[in-house]
MDAnalysis code that builds the backbone (N, CA, C; Angstrom):
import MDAnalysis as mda
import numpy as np

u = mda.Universe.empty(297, n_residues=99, atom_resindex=np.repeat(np.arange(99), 3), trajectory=True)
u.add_TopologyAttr("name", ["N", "CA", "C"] * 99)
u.add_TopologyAttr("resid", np.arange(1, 100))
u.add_TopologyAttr("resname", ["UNK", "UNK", "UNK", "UNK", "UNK", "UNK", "UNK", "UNK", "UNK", "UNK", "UNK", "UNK", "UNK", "UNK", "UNK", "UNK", "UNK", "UNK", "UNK", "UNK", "UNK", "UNK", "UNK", "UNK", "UNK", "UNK", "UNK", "UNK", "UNK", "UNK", "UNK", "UNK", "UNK", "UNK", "UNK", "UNK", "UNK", "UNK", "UNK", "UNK", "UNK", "UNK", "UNK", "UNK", "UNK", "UNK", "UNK", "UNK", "UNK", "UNK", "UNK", "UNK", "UNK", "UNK", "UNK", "UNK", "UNK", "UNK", "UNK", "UNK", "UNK", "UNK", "UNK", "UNK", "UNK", "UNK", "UNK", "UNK", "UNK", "UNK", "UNK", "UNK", "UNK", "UNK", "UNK", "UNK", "UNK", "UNK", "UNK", "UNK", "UNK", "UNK", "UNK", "UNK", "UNK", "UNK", "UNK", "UNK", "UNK", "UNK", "UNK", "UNK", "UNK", "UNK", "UNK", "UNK", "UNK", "UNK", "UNK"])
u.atoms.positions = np.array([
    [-18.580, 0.266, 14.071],
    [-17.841, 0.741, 12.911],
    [-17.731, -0.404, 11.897],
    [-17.460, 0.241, 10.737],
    [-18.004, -1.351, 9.257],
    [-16.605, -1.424, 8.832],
    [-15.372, -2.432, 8.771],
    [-14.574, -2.724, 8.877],
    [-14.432, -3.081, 7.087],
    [-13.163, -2.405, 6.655],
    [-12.887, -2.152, 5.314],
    [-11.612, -2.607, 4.696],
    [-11.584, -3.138, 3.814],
    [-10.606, -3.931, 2.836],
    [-9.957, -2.792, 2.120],
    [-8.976, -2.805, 2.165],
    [-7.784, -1.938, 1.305],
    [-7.290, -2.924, -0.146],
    [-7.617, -2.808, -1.294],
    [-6.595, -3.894, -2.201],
    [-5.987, -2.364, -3.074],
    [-4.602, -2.704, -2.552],
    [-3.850, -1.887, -3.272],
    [-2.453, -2.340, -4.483],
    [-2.776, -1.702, -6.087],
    [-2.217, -2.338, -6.693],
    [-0.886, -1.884, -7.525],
    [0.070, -2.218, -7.130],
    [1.369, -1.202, -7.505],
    [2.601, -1.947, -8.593],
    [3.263, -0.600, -9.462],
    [4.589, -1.116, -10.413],
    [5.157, 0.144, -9.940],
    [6.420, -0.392, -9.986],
    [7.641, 1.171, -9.778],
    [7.357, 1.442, -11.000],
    [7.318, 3.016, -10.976],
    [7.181, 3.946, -11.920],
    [9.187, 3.916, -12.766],
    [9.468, 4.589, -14.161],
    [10.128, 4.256, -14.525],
    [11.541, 4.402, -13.540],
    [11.512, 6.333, -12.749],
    [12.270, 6.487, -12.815],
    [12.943, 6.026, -11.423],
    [11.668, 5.426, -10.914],
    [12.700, 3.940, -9.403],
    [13.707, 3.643, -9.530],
    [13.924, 2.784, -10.828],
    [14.814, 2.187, -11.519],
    [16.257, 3.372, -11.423],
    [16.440, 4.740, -11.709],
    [17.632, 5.519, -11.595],
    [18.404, 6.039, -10.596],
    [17.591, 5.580, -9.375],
    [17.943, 5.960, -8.208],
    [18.939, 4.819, -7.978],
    [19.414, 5.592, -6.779],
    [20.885, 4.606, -6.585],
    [20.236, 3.773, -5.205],
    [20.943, 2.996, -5.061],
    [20.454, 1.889, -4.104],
    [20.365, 2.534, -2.512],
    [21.528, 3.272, -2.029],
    [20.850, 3.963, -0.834],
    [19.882, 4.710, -0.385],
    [19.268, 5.125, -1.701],
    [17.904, 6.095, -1.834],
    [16.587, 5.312, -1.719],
    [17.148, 3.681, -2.552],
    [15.951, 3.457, -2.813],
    [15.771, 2.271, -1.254],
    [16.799, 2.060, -0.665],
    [16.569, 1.628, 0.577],
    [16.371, 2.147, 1.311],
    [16.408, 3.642, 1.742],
    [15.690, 4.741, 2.619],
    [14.399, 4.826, 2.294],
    [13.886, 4.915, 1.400],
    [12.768, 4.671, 0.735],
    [11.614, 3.947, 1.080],
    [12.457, 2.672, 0.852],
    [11.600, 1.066, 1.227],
    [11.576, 1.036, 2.759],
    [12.599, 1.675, 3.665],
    [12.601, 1.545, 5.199],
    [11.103, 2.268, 5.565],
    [11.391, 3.356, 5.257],
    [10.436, 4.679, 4.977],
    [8.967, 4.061, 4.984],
    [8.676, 3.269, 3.709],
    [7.378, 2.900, 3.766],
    [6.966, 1.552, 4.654],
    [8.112, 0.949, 5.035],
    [7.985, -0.366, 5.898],
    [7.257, 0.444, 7.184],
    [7.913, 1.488, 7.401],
    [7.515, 2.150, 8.758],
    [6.400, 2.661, 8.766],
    [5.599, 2.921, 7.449],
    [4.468, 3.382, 7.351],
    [3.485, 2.314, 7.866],
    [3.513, 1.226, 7.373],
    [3.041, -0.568, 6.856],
    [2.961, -1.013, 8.774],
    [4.465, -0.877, 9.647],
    [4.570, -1.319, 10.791],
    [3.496, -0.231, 11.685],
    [3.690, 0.788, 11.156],
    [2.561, 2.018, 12.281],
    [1.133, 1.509, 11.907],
    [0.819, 1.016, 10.508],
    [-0.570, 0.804, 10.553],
    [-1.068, -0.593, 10.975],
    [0.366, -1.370, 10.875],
    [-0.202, -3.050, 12.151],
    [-0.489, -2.297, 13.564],
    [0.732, -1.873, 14.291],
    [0.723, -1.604, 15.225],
    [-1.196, -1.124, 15.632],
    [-1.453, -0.411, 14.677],
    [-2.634, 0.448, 15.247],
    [-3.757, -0.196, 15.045],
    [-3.982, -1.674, 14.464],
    [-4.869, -2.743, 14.710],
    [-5.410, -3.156, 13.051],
    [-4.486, -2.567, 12.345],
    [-4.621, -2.862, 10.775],
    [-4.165, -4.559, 10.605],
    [-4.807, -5.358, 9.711],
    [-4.206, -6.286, 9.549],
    [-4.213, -6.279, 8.177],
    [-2.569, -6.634, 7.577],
    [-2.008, -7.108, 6.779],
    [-2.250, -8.508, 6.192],
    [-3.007, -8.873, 4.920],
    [-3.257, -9.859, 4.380],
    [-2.061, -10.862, 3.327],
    [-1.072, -9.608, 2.953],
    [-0.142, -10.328, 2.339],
    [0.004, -9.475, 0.903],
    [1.090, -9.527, 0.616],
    [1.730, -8.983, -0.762],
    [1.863, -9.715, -1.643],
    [0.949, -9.749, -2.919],
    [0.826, -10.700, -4.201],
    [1.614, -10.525, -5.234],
    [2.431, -11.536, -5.842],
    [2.796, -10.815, -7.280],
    [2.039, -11.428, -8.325],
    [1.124, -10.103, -9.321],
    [0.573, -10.491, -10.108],
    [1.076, -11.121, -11.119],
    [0.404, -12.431, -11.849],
    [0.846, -13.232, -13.261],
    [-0.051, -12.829, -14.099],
    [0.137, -12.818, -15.455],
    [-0.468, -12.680, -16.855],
    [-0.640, -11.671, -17.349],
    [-1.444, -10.648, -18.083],
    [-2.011, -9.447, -18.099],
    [-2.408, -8.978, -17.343],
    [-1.950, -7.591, -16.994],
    [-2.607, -6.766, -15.834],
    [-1.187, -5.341, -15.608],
    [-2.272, -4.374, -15.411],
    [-0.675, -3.454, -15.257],
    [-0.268, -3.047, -14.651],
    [-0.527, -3.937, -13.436],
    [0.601, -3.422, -12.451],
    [1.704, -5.157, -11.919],
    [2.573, -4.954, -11.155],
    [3.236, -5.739, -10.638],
    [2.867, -6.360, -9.581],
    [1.981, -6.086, -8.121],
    [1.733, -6.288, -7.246],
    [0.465, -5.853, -6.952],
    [-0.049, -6.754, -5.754],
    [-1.440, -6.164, -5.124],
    [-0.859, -6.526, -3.587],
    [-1.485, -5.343, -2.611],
    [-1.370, -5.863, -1.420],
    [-2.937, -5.950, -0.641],
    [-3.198, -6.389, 0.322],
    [-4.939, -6.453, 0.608],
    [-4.531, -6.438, 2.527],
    [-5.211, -5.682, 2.716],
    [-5.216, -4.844, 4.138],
    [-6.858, -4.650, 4.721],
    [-7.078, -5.339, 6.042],
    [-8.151, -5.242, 6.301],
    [-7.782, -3.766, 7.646],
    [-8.733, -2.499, 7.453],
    [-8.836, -1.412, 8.281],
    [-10.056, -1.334, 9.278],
    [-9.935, -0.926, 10.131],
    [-11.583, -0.887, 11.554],
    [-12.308, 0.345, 10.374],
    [-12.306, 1.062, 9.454],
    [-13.120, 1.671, 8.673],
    [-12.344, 2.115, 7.709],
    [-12.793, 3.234, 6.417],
    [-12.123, 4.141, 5.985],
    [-11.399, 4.991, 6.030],
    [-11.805, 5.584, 6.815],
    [-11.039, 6.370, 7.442],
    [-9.218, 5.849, 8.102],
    [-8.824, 4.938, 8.440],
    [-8.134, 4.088, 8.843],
    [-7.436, 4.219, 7.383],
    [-7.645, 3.650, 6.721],
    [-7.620, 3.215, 5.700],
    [-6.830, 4.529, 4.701],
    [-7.540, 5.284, 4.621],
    [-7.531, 6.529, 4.182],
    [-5.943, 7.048, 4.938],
    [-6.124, 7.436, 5.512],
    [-4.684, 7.821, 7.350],
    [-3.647, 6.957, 6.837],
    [-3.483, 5.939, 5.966],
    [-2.342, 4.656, 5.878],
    [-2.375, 5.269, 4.320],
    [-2.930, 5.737, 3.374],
    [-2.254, 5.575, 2.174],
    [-1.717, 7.482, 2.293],
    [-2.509, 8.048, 2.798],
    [-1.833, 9.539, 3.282],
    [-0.430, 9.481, 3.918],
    [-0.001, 8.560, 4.279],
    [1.014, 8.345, 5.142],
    [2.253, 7.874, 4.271],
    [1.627, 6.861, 3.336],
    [2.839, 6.629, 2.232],
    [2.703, 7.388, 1.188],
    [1.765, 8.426, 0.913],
    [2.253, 9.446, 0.242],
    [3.010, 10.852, 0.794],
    [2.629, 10.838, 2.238],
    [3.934, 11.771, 2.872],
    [5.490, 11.220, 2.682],
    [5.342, 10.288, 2.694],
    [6.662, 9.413, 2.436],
    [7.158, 9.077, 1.196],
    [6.450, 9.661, 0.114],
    [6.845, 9.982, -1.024],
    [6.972, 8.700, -2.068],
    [5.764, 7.401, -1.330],
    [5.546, 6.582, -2.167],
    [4.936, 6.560, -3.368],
    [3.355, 7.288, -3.603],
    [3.198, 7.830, -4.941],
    [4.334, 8.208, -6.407],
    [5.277, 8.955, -5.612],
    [6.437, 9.307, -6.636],
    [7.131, 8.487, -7.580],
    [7.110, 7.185, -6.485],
    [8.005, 6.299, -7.133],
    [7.233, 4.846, -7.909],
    [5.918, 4.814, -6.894],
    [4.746, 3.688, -7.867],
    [3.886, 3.856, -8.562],
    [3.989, 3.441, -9.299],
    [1.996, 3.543, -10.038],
    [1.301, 3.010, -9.210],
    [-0.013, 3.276, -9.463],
    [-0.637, 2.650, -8.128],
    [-2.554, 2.584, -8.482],
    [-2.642, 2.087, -8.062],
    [-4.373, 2.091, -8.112],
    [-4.708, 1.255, -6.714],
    [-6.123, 1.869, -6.193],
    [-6.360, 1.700, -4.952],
    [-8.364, 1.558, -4.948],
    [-7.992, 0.176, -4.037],
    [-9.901, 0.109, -4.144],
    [-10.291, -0.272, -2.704],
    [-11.227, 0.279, -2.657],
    [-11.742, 0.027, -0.780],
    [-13.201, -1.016, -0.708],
    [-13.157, -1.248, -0.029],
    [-14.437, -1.969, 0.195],
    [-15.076, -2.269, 1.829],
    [-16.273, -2.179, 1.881],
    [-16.737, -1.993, 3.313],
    [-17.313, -3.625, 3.471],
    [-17.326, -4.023, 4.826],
    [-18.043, -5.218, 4.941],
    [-19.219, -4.794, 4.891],
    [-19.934, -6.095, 3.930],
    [-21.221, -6.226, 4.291],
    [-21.851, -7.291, 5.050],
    [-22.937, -6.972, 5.529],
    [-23.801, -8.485, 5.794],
    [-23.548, -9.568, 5.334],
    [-23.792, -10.765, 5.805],
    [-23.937, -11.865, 5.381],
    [-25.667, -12.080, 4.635],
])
């Protein structure tokens, strides 16, 4: 199987910001648990960036998956969890190649 890079790039959407703080910490638990099910299952987590200069989003995170599919199963998962709703988001995959 060809082992695949997740770089995913996110800003809270406006209306994050109106929610009251117990919502938006159910929320954040919510997707932590998404994040901990996809270590658990042999995903590795590269680290959460905050972007500087121009660019429009706030963050990138970079996630190595055993394929797409993997990959795919982990952002389905934080959109059951109703992360879409609250981020902007843009999402790019990439497969290993050869050396």
């Amino acid at each position: 199987m060809t082992q695949s890079v997740w770089i995913h790039y996110s800003r809270p959407r406006p209306h994050w910001y109106l929610l009251a703080d117990p919502e938006k910490q159910a929320l954040a638990e919510a997707w932590q648990a998404v994040r901990d099910g996809a270590k658990a299952a042999g995903a590795e987590f590269h680290g959460r960036f905050h972007i500087r200069g121009q660019h429009d989003f706030q963050e990138v995170e970079i996630w190595k998956f055993a394929g797409t599919t993997e990959a795919f199963n982990h952002w389905q998962a934080l959109c059951a969890a109703r992360y879409n709703e609250f981020y902007a988001f843009s999402n790019n995959i990439g497969l290993e190649t050869a050396a």
